[in-house]
py3Dmol code that shows the C-alpha trace and the ligand (Angstrom):
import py3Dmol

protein = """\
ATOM      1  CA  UNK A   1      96.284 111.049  96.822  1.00  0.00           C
ATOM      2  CA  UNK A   2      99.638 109.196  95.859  1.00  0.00           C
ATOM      3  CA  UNK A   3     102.433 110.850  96.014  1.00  0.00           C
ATOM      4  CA  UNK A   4     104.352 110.738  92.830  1.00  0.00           C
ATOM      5  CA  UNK A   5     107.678 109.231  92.850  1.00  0.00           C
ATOM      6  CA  UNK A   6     110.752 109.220  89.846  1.00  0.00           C
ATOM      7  CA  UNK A   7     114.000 106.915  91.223  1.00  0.00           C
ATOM      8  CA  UNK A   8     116.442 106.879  89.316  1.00  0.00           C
ATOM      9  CA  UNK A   9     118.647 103.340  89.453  1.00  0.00           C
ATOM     10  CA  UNK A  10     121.964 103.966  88.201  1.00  0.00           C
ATOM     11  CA  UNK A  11     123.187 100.341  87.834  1.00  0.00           C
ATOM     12  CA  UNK A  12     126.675  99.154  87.415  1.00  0.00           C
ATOM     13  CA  UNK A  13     127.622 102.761  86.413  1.00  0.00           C
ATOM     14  CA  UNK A  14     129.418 105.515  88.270  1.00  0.00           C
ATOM     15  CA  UNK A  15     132.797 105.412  89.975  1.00  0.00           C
ATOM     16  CA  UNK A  16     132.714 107.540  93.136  1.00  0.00           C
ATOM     17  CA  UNK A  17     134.052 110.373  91.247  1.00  0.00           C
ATOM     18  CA  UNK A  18     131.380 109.898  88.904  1.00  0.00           C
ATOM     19  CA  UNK A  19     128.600 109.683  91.337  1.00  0.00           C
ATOM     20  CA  UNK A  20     129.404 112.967  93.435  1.00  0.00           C
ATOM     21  CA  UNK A  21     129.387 114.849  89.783  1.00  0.00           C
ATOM     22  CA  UNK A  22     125.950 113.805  88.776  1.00  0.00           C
ATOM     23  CA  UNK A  23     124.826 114.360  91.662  1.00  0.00           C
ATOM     24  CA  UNK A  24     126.359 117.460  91.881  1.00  0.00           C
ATOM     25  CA  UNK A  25     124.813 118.621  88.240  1.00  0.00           C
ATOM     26  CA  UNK A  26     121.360 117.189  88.920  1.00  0.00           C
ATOM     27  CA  UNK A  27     120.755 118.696  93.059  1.00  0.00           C
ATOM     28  CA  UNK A  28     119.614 122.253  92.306  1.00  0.00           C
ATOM     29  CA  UNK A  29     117.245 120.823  89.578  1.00  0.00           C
ATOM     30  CA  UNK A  30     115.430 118.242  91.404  1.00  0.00           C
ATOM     31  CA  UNK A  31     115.148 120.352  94.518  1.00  0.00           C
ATOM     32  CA  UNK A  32     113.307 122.612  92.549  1.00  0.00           C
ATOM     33  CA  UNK A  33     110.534 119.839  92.129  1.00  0.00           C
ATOM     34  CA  UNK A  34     109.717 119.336  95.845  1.00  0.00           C
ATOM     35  CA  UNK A  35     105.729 118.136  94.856  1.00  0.00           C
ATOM     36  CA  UNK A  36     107.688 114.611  93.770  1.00  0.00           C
ATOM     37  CA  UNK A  37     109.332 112.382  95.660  1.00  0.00           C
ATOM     38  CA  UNK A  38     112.835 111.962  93.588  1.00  0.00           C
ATOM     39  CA  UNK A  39     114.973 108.693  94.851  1.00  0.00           C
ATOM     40  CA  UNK A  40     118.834 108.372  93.634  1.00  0.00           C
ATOM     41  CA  UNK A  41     120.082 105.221  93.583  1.00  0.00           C
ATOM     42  CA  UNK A  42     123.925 104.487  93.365  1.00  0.00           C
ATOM     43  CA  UNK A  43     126.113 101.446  93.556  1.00  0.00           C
ATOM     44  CA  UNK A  44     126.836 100.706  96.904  1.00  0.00           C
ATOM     45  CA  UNK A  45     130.027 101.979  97.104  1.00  0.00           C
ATOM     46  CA  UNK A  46     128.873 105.599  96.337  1.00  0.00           C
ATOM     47  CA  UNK A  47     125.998 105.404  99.082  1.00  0.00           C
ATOM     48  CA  UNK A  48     127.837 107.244 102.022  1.00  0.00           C
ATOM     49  CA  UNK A  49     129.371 110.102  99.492  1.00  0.00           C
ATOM     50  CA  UNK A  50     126.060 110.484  98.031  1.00  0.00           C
ATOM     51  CA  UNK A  51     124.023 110.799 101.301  1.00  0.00           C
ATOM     52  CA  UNK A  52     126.387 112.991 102.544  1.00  0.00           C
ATOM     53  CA  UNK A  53     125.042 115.009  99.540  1.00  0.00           C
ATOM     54  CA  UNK A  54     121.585 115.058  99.969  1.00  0.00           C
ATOM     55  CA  UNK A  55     121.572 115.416 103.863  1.00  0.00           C
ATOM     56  CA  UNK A  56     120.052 118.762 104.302  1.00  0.00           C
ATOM     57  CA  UNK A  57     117.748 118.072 101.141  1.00  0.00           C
ATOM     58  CA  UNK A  58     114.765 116.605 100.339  1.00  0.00           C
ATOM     59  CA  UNK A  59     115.584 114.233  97.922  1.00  0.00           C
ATOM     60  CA  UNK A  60     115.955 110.107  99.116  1.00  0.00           C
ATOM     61  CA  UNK A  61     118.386 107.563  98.613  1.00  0.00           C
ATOM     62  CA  UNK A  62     117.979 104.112  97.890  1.00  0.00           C
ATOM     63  CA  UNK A  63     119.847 101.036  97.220  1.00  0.00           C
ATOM     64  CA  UNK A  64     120.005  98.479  93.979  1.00  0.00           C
ATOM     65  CA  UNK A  65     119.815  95.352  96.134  1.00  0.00           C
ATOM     66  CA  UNK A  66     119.536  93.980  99.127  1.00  0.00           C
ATOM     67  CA  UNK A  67     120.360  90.322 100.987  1.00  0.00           C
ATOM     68  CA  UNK A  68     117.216  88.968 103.097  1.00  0.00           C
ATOM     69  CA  UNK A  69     119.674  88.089 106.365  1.00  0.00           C
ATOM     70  CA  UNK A  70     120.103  90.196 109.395  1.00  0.00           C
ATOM     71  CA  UNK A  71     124.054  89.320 108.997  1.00  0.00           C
ATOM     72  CA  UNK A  72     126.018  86.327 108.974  1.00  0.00           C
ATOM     73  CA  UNK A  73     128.451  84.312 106.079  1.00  0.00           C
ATOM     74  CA  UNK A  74     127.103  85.504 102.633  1.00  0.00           C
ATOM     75  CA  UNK A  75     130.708  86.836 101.272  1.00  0.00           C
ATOM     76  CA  UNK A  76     130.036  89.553  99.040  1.00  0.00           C
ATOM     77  CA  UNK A  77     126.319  91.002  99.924  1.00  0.00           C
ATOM     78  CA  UNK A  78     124.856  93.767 101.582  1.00  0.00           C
ATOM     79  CA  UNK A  79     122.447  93.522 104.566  1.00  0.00           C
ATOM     80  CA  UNK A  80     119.201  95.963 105.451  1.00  0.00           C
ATOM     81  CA  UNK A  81     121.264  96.781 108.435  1.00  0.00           C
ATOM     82  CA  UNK A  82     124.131  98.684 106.566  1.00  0.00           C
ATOM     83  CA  UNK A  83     121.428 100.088 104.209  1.00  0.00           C
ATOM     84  CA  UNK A  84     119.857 101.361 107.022  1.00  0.00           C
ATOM     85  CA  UNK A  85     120.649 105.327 108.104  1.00  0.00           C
ATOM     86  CA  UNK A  86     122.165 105.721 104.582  1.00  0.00           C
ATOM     87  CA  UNK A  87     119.152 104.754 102.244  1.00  0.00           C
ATOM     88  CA  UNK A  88     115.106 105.149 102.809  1.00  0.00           C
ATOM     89  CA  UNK A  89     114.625 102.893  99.516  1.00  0.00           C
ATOM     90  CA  UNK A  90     116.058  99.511  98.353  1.00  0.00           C
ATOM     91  CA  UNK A  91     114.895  98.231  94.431  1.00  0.00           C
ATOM     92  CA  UNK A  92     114.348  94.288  94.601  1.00  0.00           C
ATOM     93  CA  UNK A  93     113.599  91.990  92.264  1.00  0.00           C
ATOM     94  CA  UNK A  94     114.860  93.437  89.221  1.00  0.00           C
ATOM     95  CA  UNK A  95     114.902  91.789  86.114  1.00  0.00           C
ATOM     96  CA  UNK A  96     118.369  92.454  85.845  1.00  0.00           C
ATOM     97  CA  UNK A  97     118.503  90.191  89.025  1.00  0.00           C
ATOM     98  CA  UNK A  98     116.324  87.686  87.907  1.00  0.00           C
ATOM     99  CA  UNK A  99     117.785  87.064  84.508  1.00  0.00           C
ATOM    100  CA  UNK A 100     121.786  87.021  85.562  1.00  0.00           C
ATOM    101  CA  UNK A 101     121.516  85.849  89.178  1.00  0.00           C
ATOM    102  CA  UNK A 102     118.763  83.812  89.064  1.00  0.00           C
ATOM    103  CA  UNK A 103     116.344  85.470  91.669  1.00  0.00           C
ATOM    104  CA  UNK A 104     112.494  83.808  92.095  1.00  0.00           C
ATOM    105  CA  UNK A 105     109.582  85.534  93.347  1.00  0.00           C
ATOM    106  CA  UNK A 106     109.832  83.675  96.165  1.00  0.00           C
ATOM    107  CA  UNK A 107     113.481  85.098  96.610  1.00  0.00           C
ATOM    108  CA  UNK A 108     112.013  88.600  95.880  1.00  0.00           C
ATOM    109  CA  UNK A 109     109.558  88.024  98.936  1.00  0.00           C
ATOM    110  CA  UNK A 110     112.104  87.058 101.499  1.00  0.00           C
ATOM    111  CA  UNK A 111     113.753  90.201 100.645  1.00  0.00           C
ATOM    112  CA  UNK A 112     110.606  92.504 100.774  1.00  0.00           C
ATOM    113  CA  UNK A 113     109.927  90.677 104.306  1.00  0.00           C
ATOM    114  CA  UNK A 114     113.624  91.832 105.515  1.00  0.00           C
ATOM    115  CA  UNK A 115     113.444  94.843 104.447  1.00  0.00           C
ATOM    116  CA  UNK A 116     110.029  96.498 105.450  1.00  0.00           C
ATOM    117  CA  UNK A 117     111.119  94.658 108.741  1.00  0.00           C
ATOM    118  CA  UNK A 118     114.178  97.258 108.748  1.00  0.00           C
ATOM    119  CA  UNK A 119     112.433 100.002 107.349  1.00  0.00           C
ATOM    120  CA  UNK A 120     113.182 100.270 103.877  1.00  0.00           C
ATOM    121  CA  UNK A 121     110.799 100.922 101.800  1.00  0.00           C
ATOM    122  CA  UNK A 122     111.480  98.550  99.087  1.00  0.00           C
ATOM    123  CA  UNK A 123     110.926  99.405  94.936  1.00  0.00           C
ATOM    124  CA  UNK A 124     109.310  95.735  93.585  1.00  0.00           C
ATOM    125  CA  UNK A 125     110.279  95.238  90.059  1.00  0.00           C
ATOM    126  CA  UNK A 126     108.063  92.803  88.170  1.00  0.00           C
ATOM    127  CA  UNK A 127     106.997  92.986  84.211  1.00  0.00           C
ATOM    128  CA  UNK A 128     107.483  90.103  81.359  1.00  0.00           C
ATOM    129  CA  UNK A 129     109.640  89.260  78.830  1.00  0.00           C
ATOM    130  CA  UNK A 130     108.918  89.767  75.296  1.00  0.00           C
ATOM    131  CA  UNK A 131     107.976  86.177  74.390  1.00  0.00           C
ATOM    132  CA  UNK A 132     105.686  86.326  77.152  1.00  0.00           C
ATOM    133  CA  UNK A 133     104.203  89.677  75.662  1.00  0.00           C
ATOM    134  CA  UNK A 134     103.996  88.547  72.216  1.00  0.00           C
ATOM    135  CA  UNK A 135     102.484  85.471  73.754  1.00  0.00           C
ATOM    136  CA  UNK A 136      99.778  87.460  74.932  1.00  0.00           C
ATOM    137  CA  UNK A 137     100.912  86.186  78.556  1.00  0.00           C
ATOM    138  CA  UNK A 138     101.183  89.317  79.727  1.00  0.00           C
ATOM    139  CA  UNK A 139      98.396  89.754  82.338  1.00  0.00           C
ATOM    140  CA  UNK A 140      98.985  86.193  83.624  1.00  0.00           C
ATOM    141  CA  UNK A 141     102.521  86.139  83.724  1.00  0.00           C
ATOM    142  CA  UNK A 142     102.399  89.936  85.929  1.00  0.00           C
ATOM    143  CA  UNK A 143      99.480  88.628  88.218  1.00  0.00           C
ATOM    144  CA  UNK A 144     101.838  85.592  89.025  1.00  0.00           C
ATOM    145  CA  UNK A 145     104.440  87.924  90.131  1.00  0.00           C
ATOM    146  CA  UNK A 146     102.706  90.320  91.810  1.00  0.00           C
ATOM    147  CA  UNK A 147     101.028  87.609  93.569  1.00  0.00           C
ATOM    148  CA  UNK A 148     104.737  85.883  94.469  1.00  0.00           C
ATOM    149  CA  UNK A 149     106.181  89.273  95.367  1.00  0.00           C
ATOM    150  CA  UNK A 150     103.844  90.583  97.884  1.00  0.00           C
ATOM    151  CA  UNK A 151     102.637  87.285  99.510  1.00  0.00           C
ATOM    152  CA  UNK A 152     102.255  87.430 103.177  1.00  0.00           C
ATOM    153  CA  UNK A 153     101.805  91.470 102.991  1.00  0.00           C
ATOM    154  CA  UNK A 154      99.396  93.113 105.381  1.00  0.00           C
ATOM    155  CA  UNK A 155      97.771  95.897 104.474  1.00  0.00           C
ATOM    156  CA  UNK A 156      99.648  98.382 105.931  1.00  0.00           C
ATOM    157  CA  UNK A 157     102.670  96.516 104.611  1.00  0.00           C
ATOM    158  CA  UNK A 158     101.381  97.100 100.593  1.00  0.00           C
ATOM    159  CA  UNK A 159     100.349 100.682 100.922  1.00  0.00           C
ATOM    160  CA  UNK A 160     103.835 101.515 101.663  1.00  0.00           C
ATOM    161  CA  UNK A 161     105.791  99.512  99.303  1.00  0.00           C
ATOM    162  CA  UNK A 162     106.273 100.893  95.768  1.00  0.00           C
ATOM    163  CA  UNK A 163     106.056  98.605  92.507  1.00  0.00           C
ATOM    164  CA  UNK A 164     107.785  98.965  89.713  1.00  0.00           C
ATOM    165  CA  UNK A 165     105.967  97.425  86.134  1.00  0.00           C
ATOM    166  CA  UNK A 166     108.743  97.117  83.618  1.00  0.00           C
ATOM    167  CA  UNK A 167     108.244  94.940  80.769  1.00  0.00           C
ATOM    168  CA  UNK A 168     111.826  93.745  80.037  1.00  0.00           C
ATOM    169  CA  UNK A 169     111.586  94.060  76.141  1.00  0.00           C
ATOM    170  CA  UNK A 170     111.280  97.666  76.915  1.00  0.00           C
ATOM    171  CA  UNK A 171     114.185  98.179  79.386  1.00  0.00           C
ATOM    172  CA  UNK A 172     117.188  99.623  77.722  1.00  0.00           C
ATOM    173  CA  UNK A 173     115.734  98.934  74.345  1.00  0.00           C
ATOM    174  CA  UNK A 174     114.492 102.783  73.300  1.00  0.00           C
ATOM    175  CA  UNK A 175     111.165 100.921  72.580  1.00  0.00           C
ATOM    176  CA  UNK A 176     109.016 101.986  75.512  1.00  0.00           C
ATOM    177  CA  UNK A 177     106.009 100.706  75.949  1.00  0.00           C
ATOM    178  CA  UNK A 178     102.901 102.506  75.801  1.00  0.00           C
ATOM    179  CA  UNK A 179     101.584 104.756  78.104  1.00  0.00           C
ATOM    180  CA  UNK A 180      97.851 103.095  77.712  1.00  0.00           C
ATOM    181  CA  UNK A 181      99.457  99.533  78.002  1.00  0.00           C
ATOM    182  CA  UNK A 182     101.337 100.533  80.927  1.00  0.00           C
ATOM    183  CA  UNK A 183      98.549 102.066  82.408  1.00  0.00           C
ATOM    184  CA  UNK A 184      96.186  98.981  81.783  1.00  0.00           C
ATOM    185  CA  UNK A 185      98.552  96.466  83.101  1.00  0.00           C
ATOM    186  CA  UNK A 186     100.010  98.597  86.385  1.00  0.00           C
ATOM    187  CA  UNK A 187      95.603  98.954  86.763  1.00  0.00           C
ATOM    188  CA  UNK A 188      95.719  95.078  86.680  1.00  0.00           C
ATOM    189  CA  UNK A 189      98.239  95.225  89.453  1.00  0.00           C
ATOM    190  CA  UNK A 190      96.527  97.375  91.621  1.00  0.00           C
ATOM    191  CA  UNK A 191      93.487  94.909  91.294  1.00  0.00           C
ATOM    192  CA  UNK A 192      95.877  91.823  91.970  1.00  0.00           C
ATOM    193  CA  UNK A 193      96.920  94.012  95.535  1.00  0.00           C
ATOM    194  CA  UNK A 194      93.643  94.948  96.083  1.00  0.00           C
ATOM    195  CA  UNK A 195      92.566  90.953  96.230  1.00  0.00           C
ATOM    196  CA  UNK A 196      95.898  90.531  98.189  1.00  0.00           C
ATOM    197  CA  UNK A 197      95.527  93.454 100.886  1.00  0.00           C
ATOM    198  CA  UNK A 198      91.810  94.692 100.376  1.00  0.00           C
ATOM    199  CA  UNK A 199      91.295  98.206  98.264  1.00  0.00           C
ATOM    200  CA  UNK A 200      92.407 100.923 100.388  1.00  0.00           C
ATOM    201  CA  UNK A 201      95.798  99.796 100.569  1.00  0.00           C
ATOM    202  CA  UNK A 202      96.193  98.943  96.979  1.00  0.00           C
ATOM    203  CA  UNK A 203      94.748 102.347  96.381  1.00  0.00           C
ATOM    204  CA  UNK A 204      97.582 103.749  98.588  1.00  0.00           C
ATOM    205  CA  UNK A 205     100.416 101.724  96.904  1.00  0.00           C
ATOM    206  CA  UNK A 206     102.312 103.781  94.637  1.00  0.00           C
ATOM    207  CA  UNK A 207     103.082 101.945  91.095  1.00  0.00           C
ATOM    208  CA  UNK A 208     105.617 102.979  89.143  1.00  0.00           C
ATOM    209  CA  UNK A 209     106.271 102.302  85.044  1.00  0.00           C
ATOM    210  CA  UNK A 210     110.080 101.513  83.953  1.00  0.00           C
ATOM    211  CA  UNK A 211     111.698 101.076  80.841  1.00  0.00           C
ATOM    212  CA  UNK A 212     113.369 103.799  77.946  1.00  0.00           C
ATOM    213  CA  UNK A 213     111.866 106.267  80.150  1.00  0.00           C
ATOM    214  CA  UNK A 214     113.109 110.082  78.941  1.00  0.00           C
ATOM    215  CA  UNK A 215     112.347 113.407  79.129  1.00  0.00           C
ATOM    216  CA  UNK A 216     110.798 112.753  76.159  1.00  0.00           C
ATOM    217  CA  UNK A 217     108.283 110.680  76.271  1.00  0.00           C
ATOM    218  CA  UNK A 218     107.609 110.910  79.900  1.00  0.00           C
ATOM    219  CA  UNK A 219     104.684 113.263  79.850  1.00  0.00           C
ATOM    220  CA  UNK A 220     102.801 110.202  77.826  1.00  0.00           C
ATOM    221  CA  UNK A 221     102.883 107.918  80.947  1.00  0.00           C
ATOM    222  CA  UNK A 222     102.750 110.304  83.996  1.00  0.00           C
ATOM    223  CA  UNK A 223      99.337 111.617  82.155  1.00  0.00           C
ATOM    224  CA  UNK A 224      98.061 108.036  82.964  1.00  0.00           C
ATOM    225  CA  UNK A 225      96.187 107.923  86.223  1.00  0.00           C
ATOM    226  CA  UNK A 226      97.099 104.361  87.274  1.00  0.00           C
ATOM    227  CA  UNK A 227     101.061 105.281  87.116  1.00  0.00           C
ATOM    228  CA  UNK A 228     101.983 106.960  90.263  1.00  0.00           C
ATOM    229  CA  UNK A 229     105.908 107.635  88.649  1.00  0.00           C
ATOM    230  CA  UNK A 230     108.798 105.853  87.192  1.00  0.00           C
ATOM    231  CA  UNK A 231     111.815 104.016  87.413  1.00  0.00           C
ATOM    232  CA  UNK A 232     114.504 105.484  85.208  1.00  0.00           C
ATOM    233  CA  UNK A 233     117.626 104.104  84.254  1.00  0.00           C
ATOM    234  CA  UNK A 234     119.767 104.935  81.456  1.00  0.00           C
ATOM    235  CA  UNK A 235     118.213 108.530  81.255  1.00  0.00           C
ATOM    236  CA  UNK A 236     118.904 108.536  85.182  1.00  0.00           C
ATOM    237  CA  UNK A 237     122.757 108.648  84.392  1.00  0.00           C
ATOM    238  CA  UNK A 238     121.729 112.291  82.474  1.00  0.00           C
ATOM    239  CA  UNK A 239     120.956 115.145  84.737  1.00  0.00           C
ATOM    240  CA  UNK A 240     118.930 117.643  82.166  1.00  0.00           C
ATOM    241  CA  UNK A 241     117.084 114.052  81.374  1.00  0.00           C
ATOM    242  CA  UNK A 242     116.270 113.193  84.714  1.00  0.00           C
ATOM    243  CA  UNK A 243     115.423 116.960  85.925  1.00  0.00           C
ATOM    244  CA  UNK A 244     113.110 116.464  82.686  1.00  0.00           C
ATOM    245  CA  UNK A 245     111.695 113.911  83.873  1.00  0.00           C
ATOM    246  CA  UNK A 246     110.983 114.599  87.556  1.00  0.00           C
ATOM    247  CA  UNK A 247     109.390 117.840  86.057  1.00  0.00           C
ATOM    248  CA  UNK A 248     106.910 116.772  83.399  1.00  0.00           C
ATOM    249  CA  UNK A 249     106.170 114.423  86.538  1.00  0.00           C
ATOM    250  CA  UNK A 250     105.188 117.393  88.587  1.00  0.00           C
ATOM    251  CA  UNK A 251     103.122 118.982  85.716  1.00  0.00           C
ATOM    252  CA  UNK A 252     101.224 116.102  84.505  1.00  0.00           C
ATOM    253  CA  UNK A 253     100.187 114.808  88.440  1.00  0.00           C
ATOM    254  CA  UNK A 254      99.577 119.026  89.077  1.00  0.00           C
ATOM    255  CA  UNK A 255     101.712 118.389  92.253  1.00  0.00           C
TER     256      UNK A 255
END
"""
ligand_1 = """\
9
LIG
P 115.963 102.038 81.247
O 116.052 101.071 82.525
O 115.306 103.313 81.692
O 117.407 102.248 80.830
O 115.174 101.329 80.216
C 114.977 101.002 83.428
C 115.302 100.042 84.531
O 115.931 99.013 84.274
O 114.930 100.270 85.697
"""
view = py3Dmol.view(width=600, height=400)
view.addModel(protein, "pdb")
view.setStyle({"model": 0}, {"cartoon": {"style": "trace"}})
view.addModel(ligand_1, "xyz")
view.setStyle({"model": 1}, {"stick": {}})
view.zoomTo()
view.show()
């Protein structure tokens, strides 16, 4: 059985003030929901206060980005060696990245490469725009970039990343997508790994859905058997949302 998993990815929000409050408000409530793995993740500059928060708990800690070099003359980026010891979890690839600093799937790769060679288990964001989708591209465009982002993978390597489907037109929007279209495309993803890696790993790798994500409406994707969780962001930044969330998680998976 996969083990659910809700991360929450904070983006360019949260001073270090900030940071240690929500976590603060949100601990007690997601400890509560042990049966889910439940993955904060902070700007970088609030990583060491924040894992100094959840040391004695159970809940994990991941990055928002990652540079695919050991160390070296890249002024301004972070390497898997100072993520290491803080964070279990680094998100790459997301479309954030892709549409304002340009990242490729091939880009992506390198860094999936780097990390699982350090350890982290990285979050793999892929999902198409909204011309694609209204294109009807949808399945192409998401087997292309599954296909890019795990190349090279054994199969031990893909049953322990986690993916991330998030259809950009419904990231930040309020206008999630649907929890039977998420669950037929994150299906189709699962087959693409399966060609990739062979089934039992793509049966092991844990999928999640992302994109206006709430306490709401979360119930209607974590029914869905392909979707193994979700990456939340604004709602993240709330902590009776997220607690919400991480909890109709545990209820609908009967973890
Ligand atoms: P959202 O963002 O929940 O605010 O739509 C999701 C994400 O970008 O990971």
């Amino acid at each position: 059985m996969r083990i659910p998993i809700i991360a929450g990815n904070w983006k360019m929000n949260t001073n270090v003030d900030e940071a240690i409050r929500l976590v603060e408000s949100m601990l007690d409530g997601l400890e509560a929901v042990p049966g889910v793995e439940r993955v904060l993740c902070p700007p970088f500059v609030s990583l060491t206060y924040v894992s100094d928060l959840l040391v004695e708990t159970s809940i994990r800690l991941g990055a928002q980005n990652m540079y695919p070099a050991d160390k070296g003359a890249y002024t301004g980026e972070i390497s898997p060696g100072m993520l290491k010891g803080l964070c279990q979890y680094v998100i790459l690839g997301h479309s954030e990245r892709r549409q304002y600093f340009g990242e490729t799937d091939e880009f992506v790769n390198r860094k999936v490469h780097t990390a699982l060679t350090h350890d982290l288990v990285p979050i793999i964001c892929i999902g198409e725009t909204l011309a694609e989708n209204e294109a009807g591209q949808t399945a192409a465009v998401v087997t292309r970039q599954a296909r890019g982002v795990l190349a090279g993978l054994n199969g031990d390597q893909v049953s322990r990343v986690v993916m991330a489907y998030e259809p950009i037109w419904a990231i930040g929007t309020g206008r999630p997508a649907t929890g039977e279209g998420a669950n037929q495309v994150i299906g189709l993803i699962r087959e693409v790994a399966a060609g990739l890696a062979g089934p039992g790993p793509a049966q092991a790798l844990r999928i999640q859905y992302g994109g206006s994500v709430t306490g709401d409406n979360a119930a209607e994707f974590m029914g869905q058997p392909e979707i193994d969780g979700a990456l939340v962001g604004g709602a993240s930044l709330k902590a009776d949302q997220f607690v919400r969330i991480v909890q109709t998680t545990a209820q609908a998976k009967g973890v």
